[in-house]
N, C-alpha and C positions, 0 to 999 in steps of 0.2 A: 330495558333501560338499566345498567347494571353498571354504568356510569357513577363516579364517586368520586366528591368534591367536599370531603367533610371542612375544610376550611373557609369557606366561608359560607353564610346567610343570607335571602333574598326580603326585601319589604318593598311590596306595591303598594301603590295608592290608585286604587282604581277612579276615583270622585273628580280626578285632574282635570279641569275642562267640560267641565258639565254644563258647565254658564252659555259655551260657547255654541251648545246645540242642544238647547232646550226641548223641539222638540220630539229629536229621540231618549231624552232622559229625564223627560217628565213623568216616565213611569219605570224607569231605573236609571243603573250611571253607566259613568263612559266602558265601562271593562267589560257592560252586558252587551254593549251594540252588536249585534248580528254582523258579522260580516264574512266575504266569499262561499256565500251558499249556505252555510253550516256549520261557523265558528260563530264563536263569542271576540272580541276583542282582547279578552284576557287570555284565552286561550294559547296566543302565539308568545305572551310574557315566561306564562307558566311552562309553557312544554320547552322553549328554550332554558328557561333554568334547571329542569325539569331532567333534560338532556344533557345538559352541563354539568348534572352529579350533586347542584344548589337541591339539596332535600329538605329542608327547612327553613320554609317562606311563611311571612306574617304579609299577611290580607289586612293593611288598613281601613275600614271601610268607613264611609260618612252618614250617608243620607241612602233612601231607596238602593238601601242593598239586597232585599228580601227574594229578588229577581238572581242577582250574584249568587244567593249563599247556596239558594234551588239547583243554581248551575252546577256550583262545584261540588255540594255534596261534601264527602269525607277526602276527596279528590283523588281519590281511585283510578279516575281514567287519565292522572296525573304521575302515578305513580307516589304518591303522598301519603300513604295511608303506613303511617310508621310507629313503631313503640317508641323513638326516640327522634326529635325533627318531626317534618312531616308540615302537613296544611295547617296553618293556625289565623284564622279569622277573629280582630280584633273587633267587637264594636266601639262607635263613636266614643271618642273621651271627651271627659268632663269631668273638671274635679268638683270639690265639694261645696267652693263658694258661694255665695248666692249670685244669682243671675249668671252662671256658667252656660257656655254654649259650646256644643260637639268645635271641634277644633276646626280652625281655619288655615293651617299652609301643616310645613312637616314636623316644623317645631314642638309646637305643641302634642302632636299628632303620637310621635315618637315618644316623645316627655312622659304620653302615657304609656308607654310601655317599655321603661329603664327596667324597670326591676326584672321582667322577662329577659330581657337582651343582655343583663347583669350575666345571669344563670347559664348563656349559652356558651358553648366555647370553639364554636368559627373563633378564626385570628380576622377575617373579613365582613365587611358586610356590600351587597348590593341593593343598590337604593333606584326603583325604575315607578315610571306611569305605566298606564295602558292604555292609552290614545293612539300608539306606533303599533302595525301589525309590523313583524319582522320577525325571521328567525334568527337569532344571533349567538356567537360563539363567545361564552362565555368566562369561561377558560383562557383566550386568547387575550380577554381585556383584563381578567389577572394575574396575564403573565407580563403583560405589560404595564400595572401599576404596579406587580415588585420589582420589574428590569429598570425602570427609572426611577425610582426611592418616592414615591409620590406619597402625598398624604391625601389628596383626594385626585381621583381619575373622573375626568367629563366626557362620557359619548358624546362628540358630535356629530353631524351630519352636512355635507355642501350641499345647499339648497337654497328657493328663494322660499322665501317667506310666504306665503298663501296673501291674495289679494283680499281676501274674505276681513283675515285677520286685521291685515294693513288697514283695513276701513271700520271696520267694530271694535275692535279689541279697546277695553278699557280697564282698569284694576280693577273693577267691582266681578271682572270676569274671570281673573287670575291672571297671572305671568304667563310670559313665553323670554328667554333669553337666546345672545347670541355671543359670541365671543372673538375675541383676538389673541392669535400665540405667536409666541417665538422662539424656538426651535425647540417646541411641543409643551413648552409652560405657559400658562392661560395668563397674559396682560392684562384683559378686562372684559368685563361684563357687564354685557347690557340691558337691561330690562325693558322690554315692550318696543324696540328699535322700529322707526319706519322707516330704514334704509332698503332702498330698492335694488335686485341684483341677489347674485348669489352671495349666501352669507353662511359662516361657521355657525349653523343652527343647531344650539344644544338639544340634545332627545332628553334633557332631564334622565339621563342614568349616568350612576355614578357609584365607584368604587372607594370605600373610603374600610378603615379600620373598626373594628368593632369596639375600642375603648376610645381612639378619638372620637369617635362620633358617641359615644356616651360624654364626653367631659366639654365636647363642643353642644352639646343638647342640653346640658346641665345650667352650661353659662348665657347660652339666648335664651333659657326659659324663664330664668329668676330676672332677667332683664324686661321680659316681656315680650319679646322676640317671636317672630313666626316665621319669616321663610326663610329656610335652610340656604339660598342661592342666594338672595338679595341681602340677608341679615346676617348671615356668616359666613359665604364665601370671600363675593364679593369685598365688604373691606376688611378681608386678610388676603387679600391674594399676594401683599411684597412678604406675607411670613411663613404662609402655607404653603406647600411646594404644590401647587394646582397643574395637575399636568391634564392636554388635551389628547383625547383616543378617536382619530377618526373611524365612522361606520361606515364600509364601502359596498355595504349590502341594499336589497330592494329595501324601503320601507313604505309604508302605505300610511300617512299622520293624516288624523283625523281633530279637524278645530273648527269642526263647524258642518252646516246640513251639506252646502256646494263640494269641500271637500270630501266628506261622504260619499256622495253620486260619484264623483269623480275617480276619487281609487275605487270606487267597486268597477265601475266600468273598465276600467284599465285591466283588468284581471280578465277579461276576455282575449285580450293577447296571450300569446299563449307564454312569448318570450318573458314576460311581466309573472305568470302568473310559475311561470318554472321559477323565476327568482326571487318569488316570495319565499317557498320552500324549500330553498335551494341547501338550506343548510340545516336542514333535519326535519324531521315530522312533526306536525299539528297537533294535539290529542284533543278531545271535546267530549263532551257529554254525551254518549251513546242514548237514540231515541232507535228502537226498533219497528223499522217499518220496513214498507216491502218497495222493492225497485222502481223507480220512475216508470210508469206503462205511458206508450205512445198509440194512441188510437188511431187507426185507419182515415189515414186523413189528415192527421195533424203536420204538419209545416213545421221544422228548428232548425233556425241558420245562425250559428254564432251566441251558443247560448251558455252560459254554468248554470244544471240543474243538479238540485239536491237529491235524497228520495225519498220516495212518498209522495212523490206527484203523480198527478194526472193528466196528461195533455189530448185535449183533442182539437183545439183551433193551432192559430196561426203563432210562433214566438219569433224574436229575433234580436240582437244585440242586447237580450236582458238576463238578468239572473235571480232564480228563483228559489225561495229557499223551500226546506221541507215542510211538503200539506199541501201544496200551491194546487190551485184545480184552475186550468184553463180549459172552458166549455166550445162546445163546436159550435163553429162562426166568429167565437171571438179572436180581436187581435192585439197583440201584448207585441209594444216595440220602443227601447231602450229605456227598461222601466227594472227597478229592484224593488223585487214582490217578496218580504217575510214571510214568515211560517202561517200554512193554513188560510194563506190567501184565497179567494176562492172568482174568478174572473165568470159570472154568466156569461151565455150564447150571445152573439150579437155583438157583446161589451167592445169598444175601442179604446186601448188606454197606450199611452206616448209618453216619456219623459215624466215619469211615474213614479215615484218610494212611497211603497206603501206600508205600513207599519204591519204585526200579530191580527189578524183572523178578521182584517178586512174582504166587506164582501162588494161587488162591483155588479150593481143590476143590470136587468139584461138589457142589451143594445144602449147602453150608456157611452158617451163618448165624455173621456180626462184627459188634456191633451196638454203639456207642460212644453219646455223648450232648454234647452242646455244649458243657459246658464241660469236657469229659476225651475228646476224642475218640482212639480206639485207633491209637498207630503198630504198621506191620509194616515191620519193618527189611528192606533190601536182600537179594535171591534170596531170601527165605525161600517157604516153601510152609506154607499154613491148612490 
């Protein structure tokens, strides 16, 4: 990666949506979630900015990051590990008042960390979640908020809105926004929309200046202000030149346990899973183990394995990440098995997410259905 983008700066918020799937982040947040075999969630934020030449990303974190921070490390397998930029993991802010609490939207989030973003000298900054796997061309979306004079750039995306959301979603869970343009300037914003059909669904990433978004941080913070989208876009959009960026790439959003199962499963296409990565490589946490060994006997039709598995019964339309032990006799089918799962002889399990170093007794039958498939939360034992 030798790619260089000294102009501008990346800050995730990994915490985005945490509410909305309790419980895979009841024991970390949304950036940790496992996903396609072997990635983290954040993984496909950072290696695309990663690859875009963004060498100095600020890690907002909130809550149960202690899982995150293991992952990234110094972020090495990022290419981040720099005298100058590079990985910077903020913990939760809170200032001094009494009864202060870690922050709740970006407002505050960011507030605490002016005086760092003061110091820096990107002319840009990039502002994304990590609920979206995608790989994305970063570069592209900077070249098109300085070809149209914008002062903030919105990634959207055409999509419909997840059914999950349509029917949960409330503000104690956080936002989801969608918008309206004309002829590429954002008219309006909508917050928590239940219009059905495809719609301009923002990905929450956005391109904006690194002293506006200091002087627009300054003034919703002394107001009291917390979401960047609903508190400052939103009513400036007749002064702000708010321009919209379509994403015409694979994305995989994740706002809840259903949608979970659902993009993983998808990734067994093979068409789906070319066009996640279609636009550059993944990077992740190096675990060294040895090759997925297939025992005499074992059955795999339609599967993504990790390695460091061990297979001797039956698999099929599932994905498994690294550890997994399926034992001879058992049968594994359209089930997503995390790390060091471990399936006894006998065991029947169907429409399955099983969380870290669940184990599954022998001749046990778990049998779920597509659209409620069973989670087994972290070490538990069936």
């Amino acid at each position: 990666m030798i790619n260089s983008n000294s102009n501008a700066l990346g800050i995730v918020f990994p915490n985005t949506y945490d509410a909305m799937i309790p419980s895979l982040t009841n024991v970390r947040l949304m950036a940790s979630i496992p996903f396609a075999s072997r990635y983290r969630m954040v993984d496909f934020i950072l290696s695309s900015m990663s690859s875009c030449g963004i060498d100095n990303i600020a890690v907002m974190v909130n809550r149960n990051y202690h899982s995150l921070t293991d992952h990234l490390g110094s972020g090495r397998e990022w290419d981040l590990v720099r005298k100058n930029g590079g990985l910077h993991i903020f913990p939760p802010y809170a200032n001094n008042t009494a009864g202060s609490k870690p922050y709740t939207g970006r407002v505050s989030a960011i507030a605490g960390i002016l005086d760092w973003l003061r110091r820096q000298k990107e002319q840009y900054v990039v502002i994304s979640d990590a609920n979206i796997a995608a790989t994305f061309n970063f570069n592209k979306l900077l070249e098109a908020h300085q070809a149209t004079g914008a002062d903030v750039t919105i990634v959207y995306k055409k999509q419909e809105i997840p059914g999950e959301v349509l029917a949960n979603m409330d503000h104690s869970k956080g936002f989801y926004y969608t918008l309206t343009q004309e002829n590429g300037r954002v008219k309006n914003i909508y917050v928590n929309p239940k219009t059905e059909g495809v719609q301009n669904f923002s990905m929450n990433c956005y391109c904006i200046s690194r002293q506006l978004l200091i002087d627009e941080i300054n003034t919703a913070f002394v107001r009291g202000q917390e979401y960047f989208e609903r508190d400052i876009l939103l009513p400036q959009l007749g002064r702000l030149n708010v321009q919209a960026y379509e994403f015409q790439g694979y994305a995989a959003r994740i706002m809840g346990l259903k949608s979970y199962y659902d993009e993983s499963m998808k990734l067994l296409k093979d068409e789906n899973l070319d066009a996640l990565f279609a636009n550059g490589p993944v990077y992740t946490k190096i675990r060294d183990d040895n090759p997925t060994r297939y025992i005499e006997g074992a059955i795999a039709k339609n599967v993504m394995v990790a390695d460091g598995c061990v297979i001797e019964g039956d698999i099929e339309d599932s994905i498994l990440f690294r550890g997994v032990v399926v034992e001879k006799g058992a049968k594994v089918k359209n089930c997503v098995l995390m790390q060091d799962t471990i399936v006894k002889a006998g065991a029947d399990i169907e429409y399955v997410i099983s969380d870290k170093d669940v184990t599954f007794t022998p001749y046990k039958e778990v049998k779920g259905t597509d659209s409620f498939p069973v989670y087994v939360a972290k070490g538990q034992t069936v």
